[in-house]
MIKE-800222 format. One line per 5 residues: number of its first residue (from 1); their letters; for each residue x, y, z of C-alpha. Coordinates in steps of 0.2 Angstrom, whole numbers. Example, Ala and Ser with C-alpha at 12.3 -4.5 7.8 and 13.67 -1.06 7.14 Angstrom:
// residues 2
1 = AS = 62/-22/39 ~ 68/-5/36
***
This chain:
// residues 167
1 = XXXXX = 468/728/556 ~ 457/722/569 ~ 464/731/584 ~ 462/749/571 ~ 444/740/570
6 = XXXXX = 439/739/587 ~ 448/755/592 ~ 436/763/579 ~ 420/756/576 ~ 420/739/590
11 = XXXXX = 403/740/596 ~ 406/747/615 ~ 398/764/623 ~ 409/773/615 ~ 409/763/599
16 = XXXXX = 392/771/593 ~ 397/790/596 ~ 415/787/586 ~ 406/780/575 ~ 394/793/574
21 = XXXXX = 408/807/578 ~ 417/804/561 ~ 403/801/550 ~ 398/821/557 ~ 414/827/552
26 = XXXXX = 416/817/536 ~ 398/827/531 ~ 407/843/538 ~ 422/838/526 ~ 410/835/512
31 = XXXXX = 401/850/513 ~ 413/861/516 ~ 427/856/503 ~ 421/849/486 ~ 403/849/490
36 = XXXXX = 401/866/493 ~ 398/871/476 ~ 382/863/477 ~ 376/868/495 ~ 378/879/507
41 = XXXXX = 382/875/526 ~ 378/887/540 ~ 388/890/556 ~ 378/872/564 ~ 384/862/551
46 = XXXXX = 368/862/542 ~ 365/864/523 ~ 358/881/522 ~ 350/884/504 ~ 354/877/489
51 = XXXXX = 371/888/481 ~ 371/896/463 ~ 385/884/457 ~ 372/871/458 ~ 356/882/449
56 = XXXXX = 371/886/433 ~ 379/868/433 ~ 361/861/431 ~ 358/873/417 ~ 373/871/405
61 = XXXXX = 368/851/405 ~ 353/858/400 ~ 358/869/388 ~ 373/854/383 ~ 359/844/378
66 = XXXXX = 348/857/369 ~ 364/860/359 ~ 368/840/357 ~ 349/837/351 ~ 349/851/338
71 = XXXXX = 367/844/332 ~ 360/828/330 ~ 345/832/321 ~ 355/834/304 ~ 357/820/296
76 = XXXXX = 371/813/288 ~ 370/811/270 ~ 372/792/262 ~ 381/799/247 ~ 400/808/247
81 = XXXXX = 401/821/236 ~ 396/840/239 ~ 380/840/230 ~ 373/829/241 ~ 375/842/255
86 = XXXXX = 366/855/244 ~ 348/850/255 ~ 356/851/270 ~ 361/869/269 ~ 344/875/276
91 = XXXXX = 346/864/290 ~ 363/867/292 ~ 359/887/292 ~ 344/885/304 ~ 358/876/316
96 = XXXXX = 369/887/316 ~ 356/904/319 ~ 348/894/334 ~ 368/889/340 ~ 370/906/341
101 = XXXXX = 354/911/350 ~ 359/897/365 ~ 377/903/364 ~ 368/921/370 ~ 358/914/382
106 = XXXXX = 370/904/392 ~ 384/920/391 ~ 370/929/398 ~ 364/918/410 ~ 384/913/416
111 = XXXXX = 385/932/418 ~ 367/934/427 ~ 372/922/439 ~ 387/931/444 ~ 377/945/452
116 = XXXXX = 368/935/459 ~ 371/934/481 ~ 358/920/485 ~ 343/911/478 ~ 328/909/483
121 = XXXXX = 310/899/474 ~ 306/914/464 ~ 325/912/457 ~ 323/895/455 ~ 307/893/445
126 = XXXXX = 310/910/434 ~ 325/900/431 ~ 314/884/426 ~ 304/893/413 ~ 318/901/404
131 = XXXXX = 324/882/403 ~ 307/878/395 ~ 306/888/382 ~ 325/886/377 ~ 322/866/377
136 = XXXXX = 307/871/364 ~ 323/877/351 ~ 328/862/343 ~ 311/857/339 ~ 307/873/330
141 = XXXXX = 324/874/323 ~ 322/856/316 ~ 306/860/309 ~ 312/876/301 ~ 325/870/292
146 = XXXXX = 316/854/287 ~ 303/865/277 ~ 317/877/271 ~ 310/892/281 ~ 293/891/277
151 = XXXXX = 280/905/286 ~ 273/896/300 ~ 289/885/305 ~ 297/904/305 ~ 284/911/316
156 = XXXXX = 284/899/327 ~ 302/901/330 ~ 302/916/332 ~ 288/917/345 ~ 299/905/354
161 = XXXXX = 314/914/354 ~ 302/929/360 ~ 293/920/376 ~ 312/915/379 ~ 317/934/378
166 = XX = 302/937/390 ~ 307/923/402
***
């Protein structure tokens, strides 16, 4: 162990430079093999720009968790038979309506992002505000289906779902 020691990181001349020699190829290793869904490396070694694989896995956590809060946002009912379900059914339907809006949405951002050759800031921060107004869903859903689809709950989820549509 100690001669593999000071054949590899004894403090000498060289010592520094081996040293220094394997922690650039372990970073070459790293983001060129499993790391390179997440960045890209040019010809020096270099990260170039940030890779889509990153930009889409950042939005489906974002959309996981969208998802998780709407589910969690109905709430179990203390008693167990049916009828004790019968409020939750606007709830239930109002989850299921904004389910299926988010299911849209991340097909069609998975596919986007397939076309897609490189990213750049504009990419990025369209990206961001598509994001926003997808995280404002389970607060409008909730709110929808907590006052049984009443008008204004309704219109404001449906001007969500269009500012969404524009982003």
């Amino acid at each position: 162990m100690s001669r593999w020691w000071s054949k590899n990181f004894a403090l000498s001349q060289l010592g520094d430079r081996r040293l220094n020699r394997r922690t650039t190829e372990t970073d070459k290793i790293f983001s060129q093999g499993f790391g390179a869904t997440y960045f890209q490396v040019n010809r020096k070694g270099v990260p170039a720009q940030m890779g889509k694989g990153r930009l889409e896995a950042f939005s489906d956590g974002v959309i996981a968790i969208i998802i998780t809060i709407m589910v969690l946002e109905i709430k179990v009912p203390h008693e167990s038979d049916l009828a004790a379900l019968r409020p939750l059914i606007p709830v239930f339907l109002s989850y299921v309506l904004s389910f299926i809006y988010i299911g849209i949405y991340w097909n069609n951002h998975h596919h986007l992002l397939q076309a897609v050759r490189h990213l750049n800031g504009r990419i990025l921060w369209a990206n961001l505000h598509l994001l926003f107004w997808l995280s404002l869903i389970p607060f409008v859903t909730g709110w929808m289906g907590e006052n049984h689809f009443a008008a204004l709950p309704v219109a404001l989820y449906g001007t969500v779902l269009f500012l969404a549509a524009l982003a």
